[in-house]
Each structure stands twice: as structure tokens, then as C-alpha cells.
RODO-2510 file (C-alpha; in nm, 4 decimals, decimal comma):
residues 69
     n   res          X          Y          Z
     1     x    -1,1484     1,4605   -19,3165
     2     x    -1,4994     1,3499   -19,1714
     3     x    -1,4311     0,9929   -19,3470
     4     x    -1,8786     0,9348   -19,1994
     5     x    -1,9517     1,1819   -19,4688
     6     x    -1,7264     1,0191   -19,7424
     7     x    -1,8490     0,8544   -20,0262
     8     x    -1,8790     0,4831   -19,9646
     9     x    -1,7307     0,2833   -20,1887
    10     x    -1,3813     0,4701   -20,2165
    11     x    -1,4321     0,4648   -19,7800
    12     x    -1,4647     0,0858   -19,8392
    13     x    -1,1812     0,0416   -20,0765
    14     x    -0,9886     0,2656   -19,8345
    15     x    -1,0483     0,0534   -19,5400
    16     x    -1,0003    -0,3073   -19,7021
    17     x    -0,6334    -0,1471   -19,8767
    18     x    -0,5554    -0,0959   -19,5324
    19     x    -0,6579    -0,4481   -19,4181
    20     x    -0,5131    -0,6273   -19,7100
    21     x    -0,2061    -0,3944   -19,5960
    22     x    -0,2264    -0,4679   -19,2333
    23     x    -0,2202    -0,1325   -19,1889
    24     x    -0,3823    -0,0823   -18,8184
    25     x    -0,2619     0,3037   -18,7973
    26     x    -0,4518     0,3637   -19,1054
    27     x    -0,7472     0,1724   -19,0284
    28     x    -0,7192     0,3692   -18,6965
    29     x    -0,7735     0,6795   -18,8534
    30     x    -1,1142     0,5599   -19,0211
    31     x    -1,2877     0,4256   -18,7071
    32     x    -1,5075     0,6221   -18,5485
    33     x    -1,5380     0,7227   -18,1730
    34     x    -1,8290     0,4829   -18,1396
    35     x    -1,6909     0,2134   -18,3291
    36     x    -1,8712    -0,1151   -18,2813
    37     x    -1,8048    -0,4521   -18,4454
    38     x    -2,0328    -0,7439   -18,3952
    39     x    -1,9073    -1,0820   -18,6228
    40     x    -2,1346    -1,3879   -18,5715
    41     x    -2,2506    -1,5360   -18,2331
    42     x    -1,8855    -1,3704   -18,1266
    43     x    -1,9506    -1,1124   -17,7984
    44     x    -1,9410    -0,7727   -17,9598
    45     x    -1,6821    -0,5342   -17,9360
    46     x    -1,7403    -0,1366   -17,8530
    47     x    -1,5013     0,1854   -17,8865
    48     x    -1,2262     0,2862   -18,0923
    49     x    -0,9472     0,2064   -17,8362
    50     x    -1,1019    -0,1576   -17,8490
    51     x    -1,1342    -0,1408   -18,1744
    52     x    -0,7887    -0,1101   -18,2944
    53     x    -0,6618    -0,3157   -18,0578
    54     x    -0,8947    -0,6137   -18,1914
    55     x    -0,7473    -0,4763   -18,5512
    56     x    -0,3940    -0,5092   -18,3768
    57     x    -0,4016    -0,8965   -18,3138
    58     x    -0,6163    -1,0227   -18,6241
    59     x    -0,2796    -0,8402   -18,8342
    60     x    -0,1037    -1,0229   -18,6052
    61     x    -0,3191    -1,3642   -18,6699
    62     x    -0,3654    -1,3058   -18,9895
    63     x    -0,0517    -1,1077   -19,1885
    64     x    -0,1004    -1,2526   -19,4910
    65     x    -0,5199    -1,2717   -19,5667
    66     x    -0,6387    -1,0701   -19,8434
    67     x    -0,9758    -0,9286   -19,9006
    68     x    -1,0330    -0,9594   -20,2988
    69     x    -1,3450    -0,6905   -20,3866
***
């Protein structure tokens, strides 16, 4: 599925599920090839590979945080 061309709210629901799931495979399969995350004054972080790896250790951090839409 090209999840870019999705509609965006049920690709937003998607993605937080899989947060609030901790879920990294799943969120895996939604980022993009030129994934890039920027979150405050934070350096920001570019590519998929990065990008799931960063996903990776904040389910690690953070097992049990829920994202309430």
C-alpha cells in the first residue's frame, strides 16, 4: 500500500495505534524512505533505518506512554 497517498486521519490513527502499541515493526512499515523527524531544539534525525531505530529505544524508554486522540 502507498500509505503517502492514504487518507490522513485513518494514516494517523494507524501510526499512533502502533505507538500506543509499541509496535516499531508496524510503525516501520509506515515510514517513508526519506523519513525525517525534527522534535524541538533536539538535532534532527534523517532516514528510515534511523528512524526506526530512534522508534526502537523511545518503546524501550517509554513502554507504557499513551497517545490519547
Amino acid at each position: 500500500m502507498d500509505h503517502w497517498r492514504a487518507e490522513p486521519i485513518p494514516l494517523v490513527l494507524a501510526f499512533i495505534d502502533r505507538i500506543n502499541r509499541g509496535d516499531v515493526d508496524g510503525i516501520a512499515e509506515l515510514l517513508a524512505e526519506d523519513y525525517f523527524l525534527k522534535v524541538f531544539d533536539e538535532p534532527a534525525e534523517h532516514g528510515r533505518d534511523r528512524g526506526i531505530a530512534g522508534w526502537r529505544g523511545y518503546a524501550s524508554a517509554f513502554p507504557h506512554y499513551l497517545i490519547y486522540p
